[in-house]
C-alpha positions in Angstrom: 6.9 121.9 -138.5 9.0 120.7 -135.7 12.6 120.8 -134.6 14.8 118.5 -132.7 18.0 118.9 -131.8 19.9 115.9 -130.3 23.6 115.3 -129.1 23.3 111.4 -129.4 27.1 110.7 -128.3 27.8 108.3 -130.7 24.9 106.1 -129.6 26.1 105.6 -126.2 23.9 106.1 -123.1 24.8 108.5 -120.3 26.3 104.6 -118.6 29.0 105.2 -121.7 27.3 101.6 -123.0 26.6 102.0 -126.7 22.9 101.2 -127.5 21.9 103.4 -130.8 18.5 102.2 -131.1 17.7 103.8 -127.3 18.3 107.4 -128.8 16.7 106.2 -132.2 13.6 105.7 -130.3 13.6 109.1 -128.6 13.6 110.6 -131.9 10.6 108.4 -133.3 8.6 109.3 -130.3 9.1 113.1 -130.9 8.3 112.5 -134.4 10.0 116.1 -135.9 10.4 117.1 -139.6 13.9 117.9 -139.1 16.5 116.7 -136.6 20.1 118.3 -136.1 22.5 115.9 -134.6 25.8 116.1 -132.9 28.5 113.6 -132.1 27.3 111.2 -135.2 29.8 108.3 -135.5 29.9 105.7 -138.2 31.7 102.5 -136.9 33.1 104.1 -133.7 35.6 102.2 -131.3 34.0 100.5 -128.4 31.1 100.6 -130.5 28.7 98.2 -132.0 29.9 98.6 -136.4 26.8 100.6 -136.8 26.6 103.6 -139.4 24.1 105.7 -137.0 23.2 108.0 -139.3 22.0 105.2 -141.9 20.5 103.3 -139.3 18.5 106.3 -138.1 17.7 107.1 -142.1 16.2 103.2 -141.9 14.6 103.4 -138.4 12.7 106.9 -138.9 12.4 107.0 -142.4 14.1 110.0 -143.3 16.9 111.2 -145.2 20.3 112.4 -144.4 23.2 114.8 -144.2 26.5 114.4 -142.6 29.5 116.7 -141.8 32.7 115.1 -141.3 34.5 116.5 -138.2 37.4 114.1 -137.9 38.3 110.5 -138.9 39.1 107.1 -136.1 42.0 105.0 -136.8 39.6 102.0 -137.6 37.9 103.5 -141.2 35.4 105.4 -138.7 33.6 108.9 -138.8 32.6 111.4 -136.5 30.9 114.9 -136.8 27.8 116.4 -137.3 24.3 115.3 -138.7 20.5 116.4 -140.1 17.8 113.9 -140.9 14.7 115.0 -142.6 11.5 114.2 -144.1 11.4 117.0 -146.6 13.9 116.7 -149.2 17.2 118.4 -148.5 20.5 119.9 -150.0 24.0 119.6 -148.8 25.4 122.9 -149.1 28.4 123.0 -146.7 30.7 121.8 -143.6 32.3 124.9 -142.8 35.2 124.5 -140.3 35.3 126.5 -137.3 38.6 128.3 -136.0 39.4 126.3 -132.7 43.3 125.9 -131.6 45.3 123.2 -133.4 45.2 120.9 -130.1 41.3 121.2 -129.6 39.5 119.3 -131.1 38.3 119.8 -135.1 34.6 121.6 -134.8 32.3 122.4 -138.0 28.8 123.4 -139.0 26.5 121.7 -141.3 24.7 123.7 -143.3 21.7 122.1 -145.5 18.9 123.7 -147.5 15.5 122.1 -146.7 13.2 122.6 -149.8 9.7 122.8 -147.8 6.8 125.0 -149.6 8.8 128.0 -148.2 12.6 126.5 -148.0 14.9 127.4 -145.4 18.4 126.7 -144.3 19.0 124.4 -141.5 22.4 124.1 -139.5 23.8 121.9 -136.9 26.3 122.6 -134.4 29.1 121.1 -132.2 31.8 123.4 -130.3 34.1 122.7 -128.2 33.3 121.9 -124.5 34.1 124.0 -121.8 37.9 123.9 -119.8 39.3 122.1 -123.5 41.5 125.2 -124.0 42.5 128.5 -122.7 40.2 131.5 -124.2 37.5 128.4 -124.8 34.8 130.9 -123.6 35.7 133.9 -126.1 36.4 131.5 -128.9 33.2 129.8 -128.7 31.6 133.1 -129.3 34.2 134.0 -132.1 33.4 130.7 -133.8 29.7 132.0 -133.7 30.2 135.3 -135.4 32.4 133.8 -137.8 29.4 131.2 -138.3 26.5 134.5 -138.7 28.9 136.3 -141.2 29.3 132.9 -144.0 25.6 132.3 -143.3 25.1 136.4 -144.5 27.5 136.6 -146.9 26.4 133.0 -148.4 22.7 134.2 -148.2 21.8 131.0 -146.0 19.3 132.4 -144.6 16.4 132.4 -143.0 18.2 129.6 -141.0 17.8 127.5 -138.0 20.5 127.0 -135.8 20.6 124.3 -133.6 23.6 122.1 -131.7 25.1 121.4 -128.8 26.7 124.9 -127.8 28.7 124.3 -124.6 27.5 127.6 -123.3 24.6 128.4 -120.9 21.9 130.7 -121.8 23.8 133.7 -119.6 27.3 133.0 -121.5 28.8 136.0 -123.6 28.7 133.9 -127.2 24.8 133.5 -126.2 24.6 137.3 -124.9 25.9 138.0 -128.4 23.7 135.9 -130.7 20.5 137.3 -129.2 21.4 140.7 -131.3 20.2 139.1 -134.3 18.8 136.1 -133.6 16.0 135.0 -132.0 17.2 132.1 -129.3 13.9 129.6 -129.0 15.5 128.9 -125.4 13.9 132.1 -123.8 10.7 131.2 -124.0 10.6 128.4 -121.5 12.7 130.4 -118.5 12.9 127.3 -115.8 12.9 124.5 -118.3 15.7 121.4 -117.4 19.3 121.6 -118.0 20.1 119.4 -121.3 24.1 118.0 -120.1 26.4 117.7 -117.1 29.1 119.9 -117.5 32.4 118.9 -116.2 33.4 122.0 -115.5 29.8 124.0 -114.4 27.8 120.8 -113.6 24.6 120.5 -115.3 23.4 123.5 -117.3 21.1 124.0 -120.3 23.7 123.9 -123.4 21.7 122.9 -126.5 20.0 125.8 -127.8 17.7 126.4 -131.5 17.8 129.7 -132.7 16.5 131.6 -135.9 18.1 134.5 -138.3 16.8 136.9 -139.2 14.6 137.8 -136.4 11.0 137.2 -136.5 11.5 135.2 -139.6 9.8 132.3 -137.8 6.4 131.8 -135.4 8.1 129.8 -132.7 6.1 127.6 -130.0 6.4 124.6 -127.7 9.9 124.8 -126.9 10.7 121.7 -124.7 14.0 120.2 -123.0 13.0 116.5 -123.8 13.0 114.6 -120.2 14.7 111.4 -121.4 18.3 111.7 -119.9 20.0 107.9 -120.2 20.0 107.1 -124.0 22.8 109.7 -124.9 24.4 112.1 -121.6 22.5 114.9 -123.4 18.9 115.7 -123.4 17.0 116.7 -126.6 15.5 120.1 -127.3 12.3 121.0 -129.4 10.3 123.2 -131.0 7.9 123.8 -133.4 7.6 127.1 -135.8 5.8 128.1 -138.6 7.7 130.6 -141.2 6.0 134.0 -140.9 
């Protein structure tokens, strides 16, 4: 099966104009079985009134699961998304503890009911410079994340987002005890986002819990920068 993990920002290109098909048809090329997607917006400002997510249902022929992150003034909605072509469960959009004046960050957690079912998760914290402590909180967010997804049983489970840390950050440093980060296995692969702070660095990771619970292979940073400021990651695995 594969993975893809996407940061479409809201349908808008790296120029900042909004074009949602471009990124649509970045994700029918890669043709995955599951797709975790960050910055979803329905009927964003400065947008075209497009639903994304139900678009991309439409345009890829998949189904979907979205977790609210915050609301626009217009009727809009913004957070977190998974498309898939295996049937799927909503199971939760669990809030993760930033400060009040950051903004609101969650993870969406589905069950995908494949011949061996899994959990899948995708993930949006906050960037780096948006608060004071941003670096230690990211990785508190994390563990906060690994204990629900123990305590709820969510597991085995693929994580996969847009992090905001590199590969040699603490919060990263921290999930490699007990996961295993599909990142490593391609050591000079591209950066996936320009950074304001850092400049470009590879942010958008996939990882797996518990460890060696998946066959992982063919991890790839997607070289189509210019329909979202992000560039996809992918993998494919087999469960083990």
């Amino acid at each position: 099966m594969k993975i893809v993990s996407f940061n479409i920002n809201s349908g808008k290109g790296a120029d900042q104009v909004c074009v949602p098909e471009n990124s649509m048809n970045v994700l029918k090329k890669e043709g995955a079985d599951v797709i975790a997607l960050q910055e979803v917006a329905a009927f964003r400002p400065q947008c075209p009134p497009v639903d994304y997510l139900k678009e991309a249902e439409k345009f890829l022929n998949m189904t979907s699961a979205f977790g609210k992150t915050l609301d626009f003034d217009n009727g809009g909605t913004y957070g977190n998304g998974i498309l898939s072509r295996i049937s799927m469960e909503k199971m939760d959009a669990v809030s993760l503890d930033f400060p009040e004046e950051a903004e609101p960050r969650k993870a969406l957690i589905v069950k995908v009911n494949a011949e061996k079912p899994f959990y899948m998760v995708s993930l949006h914290l906050s960037y780096q410079g948006e608060f004071d402590g941003d670096d230690e909180a990211r990785k508190e967010a994390l563990k906060k994340l690994e204990a629900y997804l123990i305590e709820k049983k969510y597991f085995p489970v693929i994580l996969a987002g847009d992090f905001n840390n590199s590969p040699q950050s603490p919060a990263i440093a921290c999930m490699r005890e007990n996961w295993d980060i599909v990142n490593d296995s391609a050591a000079f692969s591209l950066p996936t986002a320009y950074t304001g702070k850092f400049g470009w660095m590879q942010i958008d990771f996939i990882m797996s819990y518990p460890k060696n619970a998946f066959r992982w292979k063919n991890f790839t940073v997607i070289d189509s920068y210019g329909p979202s400021d992000h560039r996809p990651v992918s993998a494919e695995f087999e469960m083990i």
